[in-house]
KOLDO-570442 format. One line per 4 residues: for each residue z, x, y of N, C-alpha, C. Coordinates in steps of 0.02 Angstrom, whole numbers, plus 50000, padded with zeros to 5 digits. Layout:
Z,X,Y,Z,X,Y,Z,X,Y; ...
END
This chain:
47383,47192,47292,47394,47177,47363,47391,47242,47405; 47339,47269,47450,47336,47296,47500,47401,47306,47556; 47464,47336,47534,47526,47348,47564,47536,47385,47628; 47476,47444,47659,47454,47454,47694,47434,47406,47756
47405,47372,47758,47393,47320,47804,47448,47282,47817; 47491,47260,47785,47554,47219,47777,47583,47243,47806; 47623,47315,47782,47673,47328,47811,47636,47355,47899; 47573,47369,47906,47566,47393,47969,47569,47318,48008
47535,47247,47991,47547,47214,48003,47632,47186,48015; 47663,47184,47995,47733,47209,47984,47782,47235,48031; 47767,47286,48063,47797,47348,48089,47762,47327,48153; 47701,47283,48168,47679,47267,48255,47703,47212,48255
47736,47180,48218,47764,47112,48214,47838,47111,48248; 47856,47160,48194,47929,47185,48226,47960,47199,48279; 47887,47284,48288,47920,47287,48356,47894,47265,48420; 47840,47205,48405,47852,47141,48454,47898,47103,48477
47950,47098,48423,48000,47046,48426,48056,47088,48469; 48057,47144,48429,48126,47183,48474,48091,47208,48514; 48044,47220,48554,48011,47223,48644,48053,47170,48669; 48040,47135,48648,48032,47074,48688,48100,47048,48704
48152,47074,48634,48225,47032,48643,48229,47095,48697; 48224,47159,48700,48249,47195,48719,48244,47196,48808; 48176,47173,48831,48149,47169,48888,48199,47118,48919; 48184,47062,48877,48245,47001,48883,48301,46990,48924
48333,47039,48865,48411,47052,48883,48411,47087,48938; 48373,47172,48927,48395,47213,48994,48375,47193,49056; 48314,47163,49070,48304,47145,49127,48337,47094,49158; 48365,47038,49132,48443,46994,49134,48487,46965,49092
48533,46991,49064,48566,46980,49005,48592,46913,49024; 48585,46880,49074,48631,46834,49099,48603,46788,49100; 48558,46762,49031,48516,46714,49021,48546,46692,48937; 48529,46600,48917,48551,46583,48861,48482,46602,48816
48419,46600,48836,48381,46621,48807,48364,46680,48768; 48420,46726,48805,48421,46798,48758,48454,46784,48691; 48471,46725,48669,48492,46711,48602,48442,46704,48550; 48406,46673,48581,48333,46640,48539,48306,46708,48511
48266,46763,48579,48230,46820,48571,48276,46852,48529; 48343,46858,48548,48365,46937,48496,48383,46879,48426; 48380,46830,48405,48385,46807,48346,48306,46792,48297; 48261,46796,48370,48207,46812,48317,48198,46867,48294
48219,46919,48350,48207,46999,48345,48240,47018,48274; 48300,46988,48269,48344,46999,48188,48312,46985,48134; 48291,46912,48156,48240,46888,48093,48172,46944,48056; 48140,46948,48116,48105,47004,48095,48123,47060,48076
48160,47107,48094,48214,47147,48057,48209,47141,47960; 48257,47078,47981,48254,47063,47889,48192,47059,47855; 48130,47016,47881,48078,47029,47843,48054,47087,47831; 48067,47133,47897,48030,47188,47876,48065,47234,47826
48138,47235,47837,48172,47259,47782,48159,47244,47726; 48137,47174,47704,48117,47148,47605,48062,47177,47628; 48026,47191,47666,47959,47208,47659,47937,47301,47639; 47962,47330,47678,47995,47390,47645,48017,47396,47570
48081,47352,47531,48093,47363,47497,48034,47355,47420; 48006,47291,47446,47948,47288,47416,47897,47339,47402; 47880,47338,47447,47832,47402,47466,47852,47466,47427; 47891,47488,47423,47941,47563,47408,47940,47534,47340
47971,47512,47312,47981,47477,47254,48029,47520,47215; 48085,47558,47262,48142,47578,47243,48196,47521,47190; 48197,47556,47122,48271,47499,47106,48340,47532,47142; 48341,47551,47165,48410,47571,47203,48432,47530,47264
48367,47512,47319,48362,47474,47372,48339,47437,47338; 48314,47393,47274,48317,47315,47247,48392,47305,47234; 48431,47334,47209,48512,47309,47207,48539,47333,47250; 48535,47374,47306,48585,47337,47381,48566,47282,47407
48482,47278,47398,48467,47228,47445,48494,47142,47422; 48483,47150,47351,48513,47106,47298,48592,47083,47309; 48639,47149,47339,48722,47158,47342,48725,47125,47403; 48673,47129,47439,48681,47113,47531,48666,47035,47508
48627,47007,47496,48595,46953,47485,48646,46896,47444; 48682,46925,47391,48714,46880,47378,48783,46878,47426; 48806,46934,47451,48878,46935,47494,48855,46889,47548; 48809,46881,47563,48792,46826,47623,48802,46752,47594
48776,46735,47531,48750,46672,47525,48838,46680,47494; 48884,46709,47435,48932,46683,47447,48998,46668,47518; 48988,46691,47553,49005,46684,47649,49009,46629,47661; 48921,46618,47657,48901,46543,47662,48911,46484,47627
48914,46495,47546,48955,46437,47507,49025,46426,47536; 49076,46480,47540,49147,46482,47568,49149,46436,47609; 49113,46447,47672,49117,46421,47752,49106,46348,47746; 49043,46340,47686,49019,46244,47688,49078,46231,47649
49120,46245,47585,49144,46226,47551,49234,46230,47585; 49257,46271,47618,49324,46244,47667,49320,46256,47734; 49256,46219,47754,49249,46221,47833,49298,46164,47849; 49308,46111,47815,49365,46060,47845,49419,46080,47849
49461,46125,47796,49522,46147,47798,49516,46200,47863; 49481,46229,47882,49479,46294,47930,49484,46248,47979; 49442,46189,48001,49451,46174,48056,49514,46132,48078; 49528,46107,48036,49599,46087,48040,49641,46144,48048
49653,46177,48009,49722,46214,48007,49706,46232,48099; 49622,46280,48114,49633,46299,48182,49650,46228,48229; 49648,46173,48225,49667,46124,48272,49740,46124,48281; 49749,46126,48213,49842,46120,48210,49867,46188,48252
49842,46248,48219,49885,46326,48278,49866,46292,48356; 49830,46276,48382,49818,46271,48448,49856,46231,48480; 49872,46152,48431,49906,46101,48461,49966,46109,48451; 50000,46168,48425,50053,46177,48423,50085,46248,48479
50023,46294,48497,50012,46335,48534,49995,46303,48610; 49955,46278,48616,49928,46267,48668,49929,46208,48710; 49956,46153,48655,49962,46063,48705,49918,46040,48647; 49927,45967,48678,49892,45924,48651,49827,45882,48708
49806,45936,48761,49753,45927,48793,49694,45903,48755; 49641,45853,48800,49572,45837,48759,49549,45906,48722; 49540,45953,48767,49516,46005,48769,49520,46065,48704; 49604,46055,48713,49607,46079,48635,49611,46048,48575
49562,45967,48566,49575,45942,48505,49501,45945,48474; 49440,46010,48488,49383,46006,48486,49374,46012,48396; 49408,46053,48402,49395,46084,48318,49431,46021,48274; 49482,45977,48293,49504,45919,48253,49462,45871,48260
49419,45857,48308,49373,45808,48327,49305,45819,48292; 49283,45875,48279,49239,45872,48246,49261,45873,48161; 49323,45912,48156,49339,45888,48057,49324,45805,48067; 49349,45778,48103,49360,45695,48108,49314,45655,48075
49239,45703,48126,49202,45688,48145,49148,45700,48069; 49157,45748,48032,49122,45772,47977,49165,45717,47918; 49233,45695,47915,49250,45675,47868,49228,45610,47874; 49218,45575,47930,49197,45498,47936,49105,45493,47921
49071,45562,47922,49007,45547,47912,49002,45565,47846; 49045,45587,47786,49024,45588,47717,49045,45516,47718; 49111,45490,47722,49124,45412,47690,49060,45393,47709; 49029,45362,47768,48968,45326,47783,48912,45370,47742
48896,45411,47724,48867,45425,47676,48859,45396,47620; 48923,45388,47585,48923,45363,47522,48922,45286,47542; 48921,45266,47591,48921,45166,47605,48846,45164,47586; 48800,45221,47641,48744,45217,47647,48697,45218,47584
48719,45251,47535,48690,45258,47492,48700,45200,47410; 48751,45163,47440,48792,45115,47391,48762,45034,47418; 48746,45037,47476,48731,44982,47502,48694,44962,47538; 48637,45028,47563,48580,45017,47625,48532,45035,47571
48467,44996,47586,48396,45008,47531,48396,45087,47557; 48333,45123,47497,48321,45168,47507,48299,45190,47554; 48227,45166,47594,48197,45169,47663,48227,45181,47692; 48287,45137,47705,48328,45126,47786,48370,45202,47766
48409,45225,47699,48448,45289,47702,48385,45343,47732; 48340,45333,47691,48305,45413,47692,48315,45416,47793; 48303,45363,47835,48244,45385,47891,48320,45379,47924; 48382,45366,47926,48456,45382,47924,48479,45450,47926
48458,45465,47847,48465,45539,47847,48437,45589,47877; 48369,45572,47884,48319,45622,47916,48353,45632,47980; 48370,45589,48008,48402,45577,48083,48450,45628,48095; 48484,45625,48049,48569,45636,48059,48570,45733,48037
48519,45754,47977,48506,45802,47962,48470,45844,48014; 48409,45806,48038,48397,45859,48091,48452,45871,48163; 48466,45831,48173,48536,45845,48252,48583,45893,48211; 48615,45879,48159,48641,45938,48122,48596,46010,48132
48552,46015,48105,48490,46058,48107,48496,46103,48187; 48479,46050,48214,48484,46063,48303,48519,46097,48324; 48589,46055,48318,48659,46082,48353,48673,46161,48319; 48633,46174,48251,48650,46225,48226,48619,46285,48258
48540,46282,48259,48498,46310,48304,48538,46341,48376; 48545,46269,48397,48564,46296,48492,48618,46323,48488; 48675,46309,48413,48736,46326,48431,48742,46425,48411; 48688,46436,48366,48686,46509,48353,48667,46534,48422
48609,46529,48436,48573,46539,48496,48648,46562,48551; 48665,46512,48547,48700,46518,48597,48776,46570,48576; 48792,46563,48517,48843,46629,48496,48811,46687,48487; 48758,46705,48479,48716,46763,48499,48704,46769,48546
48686,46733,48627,48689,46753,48689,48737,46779,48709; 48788,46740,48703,48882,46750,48719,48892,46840,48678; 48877,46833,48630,48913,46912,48595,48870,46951,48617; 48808,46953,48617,48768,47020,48659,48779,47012,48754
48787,46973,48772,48822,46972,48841,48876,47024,48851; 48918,46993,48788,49010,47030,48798,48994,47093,48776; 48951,47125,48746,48909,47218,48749,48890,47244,48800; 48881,47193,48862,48862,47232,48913,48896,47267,48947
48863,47332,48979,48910,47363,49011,48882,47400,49052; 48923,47416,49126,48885,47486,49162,48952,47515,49205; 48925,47573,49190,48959,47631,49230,48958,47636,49289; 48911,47608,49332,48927,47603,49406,48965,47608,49424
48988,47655,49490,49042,47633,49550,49042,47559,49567; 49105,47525,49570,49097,47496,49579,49135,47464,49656; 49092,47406,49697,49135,47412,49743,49182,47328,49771; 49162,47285,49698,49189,47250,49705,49208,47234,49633
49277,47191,49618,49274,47151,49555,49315,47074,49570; 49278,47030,49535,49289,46966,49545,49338,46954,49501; 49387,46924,49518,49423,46875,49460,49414,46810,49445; 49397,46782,49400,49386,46694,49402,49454,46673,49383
49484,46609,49452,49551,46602,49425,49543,46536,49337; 49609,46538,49358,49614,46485,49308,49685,46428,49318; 49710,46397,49269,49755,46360,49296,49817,46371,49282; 49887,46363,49322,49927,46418,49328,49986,46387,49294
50040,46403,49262,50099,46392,49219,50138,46369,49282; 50171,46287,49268,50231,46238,49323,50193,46251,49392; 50141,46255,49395,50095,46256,49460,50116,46335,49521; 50113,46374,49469,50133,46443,49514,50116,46519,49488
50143,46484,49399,50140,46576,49377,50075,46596,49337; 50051,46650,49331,49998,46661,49294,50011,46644,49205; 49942,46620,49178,49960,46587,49120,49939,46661,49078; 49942,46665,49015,49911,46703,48969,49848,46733,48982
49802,46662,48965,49749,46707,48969,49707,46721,49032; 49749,46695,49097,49731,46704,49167,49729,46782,49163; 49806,46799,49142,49867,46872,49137,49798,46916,49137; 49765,46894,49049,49702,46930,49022,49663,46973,49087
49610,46916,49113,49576,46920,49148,49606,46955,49210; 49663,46951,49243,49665,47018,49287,49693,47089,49256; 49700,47067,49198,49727,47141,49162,49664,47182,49161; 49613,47156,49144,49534,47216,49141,49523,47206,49178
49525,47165,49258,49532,47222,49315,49552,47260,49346; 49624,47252,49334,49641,47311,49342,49655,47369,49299; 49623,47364,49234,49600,47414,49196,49526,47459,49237; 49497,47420,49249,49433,47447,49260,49469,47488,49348
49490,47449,49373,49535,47490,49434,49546,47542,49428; 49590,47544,49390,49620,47622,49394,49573,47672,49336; 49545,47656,49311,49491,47703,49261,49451,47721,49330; 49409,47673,49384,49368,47712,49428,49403,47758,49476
49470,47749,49499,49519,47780,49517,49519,47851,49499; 49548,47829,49424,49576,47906,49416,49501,47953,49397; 49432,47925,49404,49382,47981,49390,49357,47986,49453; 49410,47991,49505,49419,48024,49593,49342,47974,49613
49345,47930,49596,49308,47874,49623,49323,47829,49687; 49290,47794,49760,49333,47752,49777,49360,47708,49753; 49420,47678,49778,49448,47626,49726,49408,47562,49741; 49390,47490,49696,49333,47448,49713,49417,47413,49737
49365,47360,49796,49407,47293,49811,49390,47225,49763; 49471,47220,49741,49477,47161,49689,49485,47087,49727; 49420,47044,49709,49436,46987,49756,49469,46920,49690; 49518,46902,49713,49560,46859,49661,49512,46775,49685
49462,46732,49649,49430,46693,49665,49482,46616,49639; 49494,46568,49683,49524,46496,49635,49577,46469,49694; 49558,46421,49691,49582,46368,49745,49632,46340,49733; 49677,46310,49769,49733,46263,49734,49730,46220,49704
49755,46180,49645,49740,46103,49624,49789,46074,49649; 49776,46001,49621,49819,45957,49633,49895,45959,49618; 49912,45996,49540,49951,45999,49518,49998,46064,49515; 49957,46111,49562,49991,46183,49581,50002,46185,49640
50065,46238,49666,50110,46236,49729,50079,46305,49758; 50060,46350,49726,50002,46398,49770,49927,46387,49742; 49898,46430,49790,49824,46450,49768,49823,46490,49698; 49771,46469,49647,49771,46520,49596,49765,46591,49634
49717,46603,49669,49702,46674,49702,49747,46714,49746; 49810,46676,49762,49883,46699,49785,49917,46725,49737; 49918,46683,49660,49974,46687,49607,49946,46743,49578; 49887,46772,49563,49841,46810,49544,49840,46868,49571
49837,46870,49635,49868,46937,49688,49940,46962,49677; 49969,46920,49693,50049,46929,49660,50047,46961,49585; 50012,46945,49552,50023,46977,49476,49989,47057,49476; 49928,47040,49524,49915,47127,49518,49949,47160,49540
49972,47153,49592,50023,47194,49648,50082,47219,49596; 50099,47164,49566,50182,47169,49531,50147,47229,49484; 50110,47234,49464,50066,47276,49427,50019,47352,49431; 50044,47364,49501,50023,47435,49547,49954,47433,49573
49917,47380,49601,49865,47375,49631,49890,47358,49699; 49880,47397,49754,49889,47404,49821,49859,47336,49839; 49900,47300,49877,49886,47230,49916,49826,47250,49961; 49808,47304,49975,49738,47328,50040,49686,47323,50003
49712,47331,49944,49636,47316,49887,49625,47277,49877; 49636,47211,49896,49633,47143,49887,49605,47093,49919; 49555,47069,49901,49545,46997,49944,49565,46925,49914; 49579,46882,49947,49551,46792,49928,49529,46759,49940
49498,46739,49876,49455,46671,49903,49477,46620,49862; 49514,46583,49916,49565,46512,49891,49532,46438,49901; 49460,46446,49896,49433,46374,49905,49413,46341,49858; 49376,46366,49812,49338,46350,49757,49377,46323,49706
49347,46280,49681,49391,46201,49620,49351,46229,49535; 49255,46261,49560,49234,46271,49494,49235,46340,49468; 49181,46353,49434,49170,46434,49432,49103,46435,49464; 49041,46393,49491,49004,46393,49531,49040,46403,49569
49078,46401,49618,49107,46382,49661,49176,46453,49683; 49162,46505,49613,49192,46556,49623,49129,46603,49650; 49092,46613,49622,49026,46640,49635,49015,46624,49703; 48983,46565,49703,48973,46573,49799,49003,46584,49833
49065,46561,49832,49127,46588,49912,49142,46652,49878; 49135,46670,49822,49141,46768,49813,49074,46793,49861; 49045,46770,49848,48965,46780,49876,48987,46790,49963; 49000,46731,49981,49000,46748,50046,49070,46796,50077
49104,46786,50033,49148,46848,50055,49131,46943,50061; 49103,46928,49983,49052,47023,49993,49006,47017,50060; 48953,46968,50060,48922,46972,50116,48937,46972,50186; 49000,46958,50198,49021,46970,50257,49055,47042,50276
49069,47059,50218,49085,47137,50219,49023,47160,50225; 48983,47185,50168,48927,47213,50154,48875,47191,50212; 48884,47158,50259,48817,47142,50307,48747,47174,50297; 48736,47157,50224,48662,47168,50200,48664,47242,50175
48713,47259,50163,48721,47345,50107,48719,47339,50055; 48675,47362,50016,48675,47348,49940,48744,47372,49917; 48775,47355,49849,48826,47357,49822,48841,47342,49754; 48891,47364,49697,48894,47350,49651,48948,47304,49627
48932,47249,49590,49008,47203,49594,48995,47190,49510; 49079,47183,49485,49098,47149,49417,49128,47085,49418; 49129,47054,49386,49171,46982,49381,49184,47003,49320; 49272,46960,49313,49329,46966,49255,49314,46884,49218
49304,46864,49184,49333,46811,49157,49367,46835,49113; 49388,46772,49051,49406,46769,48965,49326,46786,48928; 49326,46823,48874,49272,46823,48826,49221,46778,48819; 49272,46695,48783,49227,46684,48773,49168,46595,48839
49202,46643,48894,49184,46606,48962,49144,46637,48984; 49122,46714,48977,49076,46750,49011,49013,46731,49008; 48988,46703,48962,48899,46697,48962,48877,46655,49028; 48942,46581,49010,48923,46518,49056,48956,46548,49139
49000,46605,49157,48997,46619,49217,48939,46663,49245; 48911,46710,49187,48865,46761,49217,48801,46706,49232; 48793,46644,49198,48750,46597,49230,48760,46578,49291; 48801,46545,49317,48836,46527,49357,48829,46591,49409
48847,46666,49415,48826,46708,49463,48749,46710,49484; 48726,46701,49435,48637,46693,49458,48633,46644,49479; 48634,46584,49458,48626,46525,49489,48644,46544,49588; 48703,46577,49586,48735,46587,49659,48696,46644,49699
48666,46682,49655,48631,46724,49689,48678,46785,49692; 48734,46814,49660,48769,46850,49662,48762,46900,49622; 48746,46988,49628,48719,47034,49589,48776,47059,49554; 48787,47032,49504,48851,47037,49474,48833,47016,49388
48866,47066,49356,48886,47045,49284,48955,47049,49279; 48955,47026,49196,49043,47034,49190,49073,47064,49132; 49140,47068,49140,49178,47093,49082,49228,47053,49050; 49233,47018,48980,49245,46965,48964,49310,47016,48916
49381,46980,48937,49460,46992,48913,49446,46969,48865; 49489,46995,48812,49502,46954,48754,49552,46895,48744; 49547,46857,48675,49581,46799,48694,49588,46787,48629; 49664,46773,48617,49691,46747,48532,49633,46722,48480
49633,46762,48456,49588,46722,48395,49589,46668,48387; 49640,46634,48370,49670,46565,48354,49625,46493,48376; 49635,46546,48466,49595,46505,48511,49512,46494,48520; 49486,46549,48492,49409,46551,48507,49379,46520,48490
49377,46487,48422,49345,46413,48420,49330,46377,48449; 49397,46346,48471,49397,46303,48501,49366,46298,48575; 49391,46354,48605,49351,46379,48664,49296,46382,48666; 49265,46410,48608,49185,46415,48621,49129,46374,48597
49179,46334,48559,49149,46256,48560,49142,46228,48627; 49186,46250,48669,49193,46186,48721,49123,46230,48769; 49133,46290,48765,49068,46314,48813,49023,46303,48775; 49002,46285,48714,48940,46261,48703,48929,46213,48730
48971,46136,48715,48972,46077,48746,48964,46104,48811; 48988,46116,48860,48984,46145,48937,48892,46148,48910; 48884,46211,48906,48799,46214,48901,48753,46148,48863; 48771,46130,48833,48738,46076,48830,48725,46010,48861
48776,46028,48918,48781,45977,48964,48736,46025,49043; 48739,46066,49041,48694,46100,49084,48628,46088,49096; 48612,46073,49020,48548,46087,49014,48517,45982,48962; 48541,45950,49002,48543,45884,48942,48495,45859,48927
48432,45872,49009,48376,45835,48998,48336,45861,48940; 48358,45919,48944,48292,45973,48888,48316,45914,48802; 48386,45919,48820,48406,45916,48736,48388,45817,48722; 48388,45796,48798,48401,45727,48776,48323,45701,48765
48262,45740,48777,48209,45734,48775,48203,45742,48679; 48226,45790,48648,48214,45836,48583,48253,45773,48542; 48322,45745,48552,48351,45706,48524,48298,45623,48545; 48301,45611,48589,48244,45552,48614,48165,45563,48567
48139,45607,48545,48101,45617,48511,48099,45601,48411; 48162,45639,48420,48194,45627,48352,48209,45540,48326; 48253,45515,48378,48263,45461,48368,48200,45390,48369; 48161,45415,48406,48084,45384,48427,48050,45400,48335
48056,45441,48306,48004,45454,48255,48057,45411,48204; 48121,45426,48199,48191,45358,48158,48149,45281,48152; 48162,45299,48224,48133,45220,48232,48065,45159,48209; 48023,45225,48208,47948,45204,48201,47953,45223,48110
47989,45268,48089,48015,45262,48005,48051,45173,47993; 48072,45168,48036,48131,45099,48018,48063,45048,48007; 48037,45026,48063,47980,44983,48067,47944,44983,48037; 47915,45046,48008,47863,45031,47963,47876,45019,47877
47947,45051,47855,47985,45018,47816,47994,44930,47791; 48019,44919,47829,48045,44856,47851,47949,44825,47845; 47927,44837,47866,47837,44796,47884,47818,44822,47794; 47832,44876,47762,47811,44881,47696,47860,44845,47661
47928,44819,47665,47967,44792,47622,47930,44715,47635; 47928,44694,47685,47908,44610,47716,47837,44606,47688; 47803,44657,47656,47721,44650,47652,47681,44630,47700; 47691,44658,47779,47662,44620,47845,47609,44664,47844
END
């Protein structure tokens, strides 16, 4: 084999892929699509790495690559083999942490949801002809397949998002509220989210920077006695951020809806001055708000707080669901397709069992 050509073939392959994630990302990281590019970009990576090793035909780099190779695939036995217990136990810390909200029963809803599709498994296979299982399974395997796809995609957008970063002066930072403890006090991971602003505050501060204006974004609900963006001010203040540094914007119900009335608040300052702005969320909320700022037209990235382990699952299950509901026609077309080819398996089954 001519290894020469390969690996040069190889190496324009590669660094096609990482151009491209790279162009991707920097030119707007604030896209779900940068999941896809920098996960092909990886992919290629690895080939070209066995391809190298090949090539070289080092035994030293055949048994790391060998040490790497199996530490993955046992990971991966682990994860298929007590993914039910993991997701349970995390349902149970949360519902005992956090309520018994829809919201936090995601990770129990899907164990539920995995333990009721092996029993029908074994019905299916005990009691439905063969035909009807296979074009069943095909069904059910690829949406598995799918959800797996979009769902990496999309935890690779989210974690190279939460890498971003810039040094800019900055002259604004957004807070996205959230919803407030007995309808008044800041909750946990609200706390989060103005804590790294006013981290980032006083870091531009003390490097004899101007200080940026922190605008606290979140409207009142139904079930709270102030504005989030009041209770939120109050917490920085109690916290040594000068009330002059402060704005609110107490209208907004979504996080679209933080973005634009943030939007028109800089712009009424800024009367067309260019400027640099951050938005605060939680971690793992940042991808689906830095969407949400583009969508608004707002030149802004963000800096995503951290948030209990315990909790991130569950959380970032639910912003997947969120994105998948963003985007439904794309997916309900791909699933409508899937189920269309089920179907035309069922029929023609059924027409070979009947001899029609």
């Amino acid at each position: 084999m001519n290894w020469n050509w390969f690996i040069f073939g190889t190496i324009l392959f590669t660094a096609g892929c990482c151009g491209l994630a790279a162009y991707s990302y920097l030119s707007e990281p604030r896209r779900l699509r940068n999941g896809l590019v920098i996960n092909i970009a990886l992919l290629s990576l690895v080939g070209f790495a066995a391809t190298m090793v090949m090539a070289i035909n080092s035994r030293f780099l055949l048994v790391i690559a060998i040490i790497v190779l199996v530490m993955v695939v046992v990971l991966l036995l682990m994860l298929m083999a007590f993914h039910l217990v993991l997701l349970l136990w995390n349902a149970l810390l949360v519902w005992r942490r956090e309520g018994h909200n829809l919201g936090n029963m995601l990770t129990l809803l899907i164990a539920i949801g995995l333990i009721v599709l092996s029993i029908l498994d074994t019905v299916e296979r005990q009691f439905f002809p063969s035909w009807l299982f296979y074009s069943i399974t095909v069904f059910v395997n690829f949406c598995w397949f799918y959800v797996f796809i979009t769902g990496l995609n999309f935890l690779t957008a989210l974690v190279a998002y939460n890498r971003w970063r810039t040094h800019k002066p900055l002259q604004y930072l957004i807070v996205l509220g959230a919803g407030l403890i007995d309808g008044k006090r800041v909750s946990g991971l609200l706390g989060a989210r103005i804590d790294v602003a006013i981290k980032r505050y006083k870091k531009q501060v003390a490097a004899g920077q101007p200080a940026p204006t922190i605008i606290f974004s979140g409207g009142q609900g139904r079930d709270e006695l102030v504005s989030e963006a009041s209770a939120m001010r109050d917490y920085a203040v109690a916290h040594g951020i000068p009330e002059s540094d402060t704005l609110l914007e107490d209208q907004s119900k979504t996080t679209l809806e933080n973005m634009r009335f943030s939007r028109k608040v800089i712009d009424s300052r800024q009367q067309g001055r260019p400027y640099h702005a951050m938005f605060c969320t939680n971690n793992y909320h940042l991808l689906r708000a830095g969407v949400f700022a583009r969508m608004a037209g707002i030149d802004a990235n963000g800096i995503g707080a951290k948030t209990r382990l315990y909790f991130l699952p569950n959380a970032t299950i639910r912003e997947y669901i969120a994105f998948m509901v963003m985007n439904k026609r794309r997916h309900i077309i791909v699933m409508g397709l899937a189920l269309a080819y089920t179907i035309i398996t069922l029929i023609l089954g059924a027409m070979h069992i009947l001899k029609f």
